[in-house]
C-alpha positions as CSV (number, residue, x, y, z in Angstrom):
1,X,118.8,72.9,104.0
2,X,121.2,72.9,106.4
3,X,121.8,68.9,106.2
4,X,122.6,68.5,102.2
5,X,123.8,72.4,101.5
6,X,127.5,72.1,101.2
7,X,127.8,75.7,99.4
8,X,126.4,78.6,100.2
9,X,126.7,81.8,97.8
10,X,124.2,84.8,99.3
11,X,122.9,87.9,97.4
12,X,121.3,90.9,99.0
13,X,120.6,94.2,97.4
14,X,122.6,93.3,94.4
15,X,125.5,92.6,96.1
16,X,127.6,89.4,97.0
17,X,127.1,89.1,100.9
18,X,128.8,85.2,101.4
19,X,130.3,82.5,99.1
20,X,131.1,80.1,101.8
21,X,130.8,76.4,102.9
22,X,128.0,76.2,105.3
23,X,129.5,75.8,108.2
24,X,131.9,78.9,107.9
25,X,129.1,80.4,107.3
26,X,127.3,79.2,110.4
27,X,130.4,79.9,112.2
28,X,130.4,83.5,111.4
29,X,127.1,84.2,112.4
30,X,127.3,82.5,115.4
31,X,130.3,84.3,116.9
32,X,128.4,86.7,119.2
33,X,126.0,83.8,120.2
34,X,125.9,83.4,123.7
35,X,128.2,80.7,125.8
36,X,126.2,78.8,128.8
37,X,128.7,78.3,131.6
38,X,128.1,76.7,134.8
39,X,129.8,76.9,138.0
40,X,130.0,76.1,141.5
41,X,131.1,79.8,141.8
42,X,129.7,81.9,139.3
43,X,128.7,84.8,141.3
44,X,133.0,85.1,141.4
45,X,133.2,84.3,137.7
46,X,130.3,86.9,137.0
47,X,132.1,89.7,138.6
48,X,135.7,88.8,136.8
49,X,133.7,88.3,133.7
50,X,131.6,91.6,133.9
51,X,135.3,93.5,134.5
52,X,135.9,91.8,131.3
53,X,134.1,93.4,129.1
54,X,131.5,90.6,128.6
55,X,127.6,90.8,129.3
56,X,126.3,88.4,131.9
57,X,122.9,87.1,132.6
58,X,122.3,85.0,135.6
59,X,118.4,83.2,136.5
60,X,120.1,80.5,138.7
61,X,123.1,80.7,141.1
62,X,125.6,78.3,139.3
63,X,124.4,79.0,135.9
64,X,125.6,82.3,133.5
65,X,124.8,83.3,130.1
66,X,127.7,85.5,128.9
67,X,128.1,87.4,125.5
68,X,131.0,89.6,124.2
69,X,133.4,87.4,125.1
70,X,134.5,83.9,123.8
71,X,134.5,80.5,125.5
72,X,137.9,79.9,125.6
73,X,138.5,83.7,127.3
74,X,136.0,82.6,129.7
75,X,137.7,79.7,130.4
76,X,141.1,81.6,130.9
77,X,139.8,84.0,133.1
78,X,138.1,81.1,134.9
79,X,141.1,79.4,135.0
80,X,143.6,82.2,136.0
81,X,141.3,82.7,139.0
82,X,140.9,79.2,140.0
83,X,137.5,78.8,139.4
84,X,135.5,75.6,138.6
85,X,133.9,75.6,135.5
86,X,131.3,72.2,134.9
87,X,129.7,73.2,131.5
88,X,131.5,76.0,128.5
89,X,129.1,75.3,126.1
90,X,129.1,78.2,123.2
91,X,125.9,78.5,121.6
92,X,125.4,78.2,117.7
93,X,122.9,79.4,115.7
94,X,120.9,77.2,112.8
95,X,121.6,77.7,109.0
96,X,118.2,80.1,109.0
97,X,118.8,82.0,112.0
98,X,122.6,82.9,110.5
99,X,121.3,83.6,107.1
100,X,118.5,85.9,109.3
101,X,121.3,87.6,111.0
102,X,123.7,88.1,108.4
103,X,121.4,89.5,105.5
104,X,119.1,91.9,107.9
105,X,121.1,95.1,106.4
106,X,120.5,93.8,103.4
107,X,116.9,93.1,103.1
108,X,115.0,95.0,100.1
109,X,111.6,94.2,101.1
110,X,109.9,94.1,104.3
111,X,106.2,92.8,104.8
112,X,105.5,95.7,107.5
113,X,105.4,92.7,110.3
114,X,108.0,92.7,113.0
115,X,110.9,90.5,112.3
116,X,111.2,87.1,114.1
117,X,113.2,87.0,116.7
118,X,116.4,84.8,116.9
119,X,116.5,81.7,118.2
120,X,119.4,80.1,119.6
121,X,120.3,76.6,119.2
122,X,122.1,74.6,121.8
């Protein structure tokens, strides 16, 4: 869908939730998606980050997962502390996975299974 939609115009409950192109809408969904970042010294940028504000998950020592903040903020804080960064990658998520995430509130009926959970796409 994603590939030949060029319109999008979403109903929930009645109500108009998007009438967008669908990459905005894409866009807005993905705006909390996590940003990979990797670094020489990211147990530096982790700590700077963290005072931030942002949420940072680390599984390998030059290698961070950080939400609540935006790429380029990471990179300014990077940059203001002098601070290598090889990869700023922000995530997005796929046209289903936004439409998932942006209609949850607004779903009338539920098949009593658990609701997949999002996948992000690199």
């Amino acid at each position: 869908m994603a590939l030949i939609a060029e319109r999008l115009v979403v109903i929930g409950k009645g109500r108009l939730i998007a009438d967008t192109s669908a990459e905005e809408f894409i866009a807005q969904a993905s705006a909390g998606a996590p940003v990979n970042v990797s670094s020489p010294r990211a147990g530096e940028l982790l700590a700077a980050l963290e005072r931030a504000g942002a949420q940072v998950e680390s599984n390998e020592p030059d290698r961070l997962v950080v939400r609540g903040i935006h790429a380029a903020a990471i990179g300014d804080i990077a940059a203001d502390l002098g601070i290598a960064v090889h990869e700023l990658t922000p995530q997005q998520l796929s046209l289903e996975d936004a439409f998932m995430q942006l209609t949850r509130s607004s779903v009338e009926f539920h098949t009593g299974a658990e609701e997949p959970a999002l996948q992000e796409v690199g």
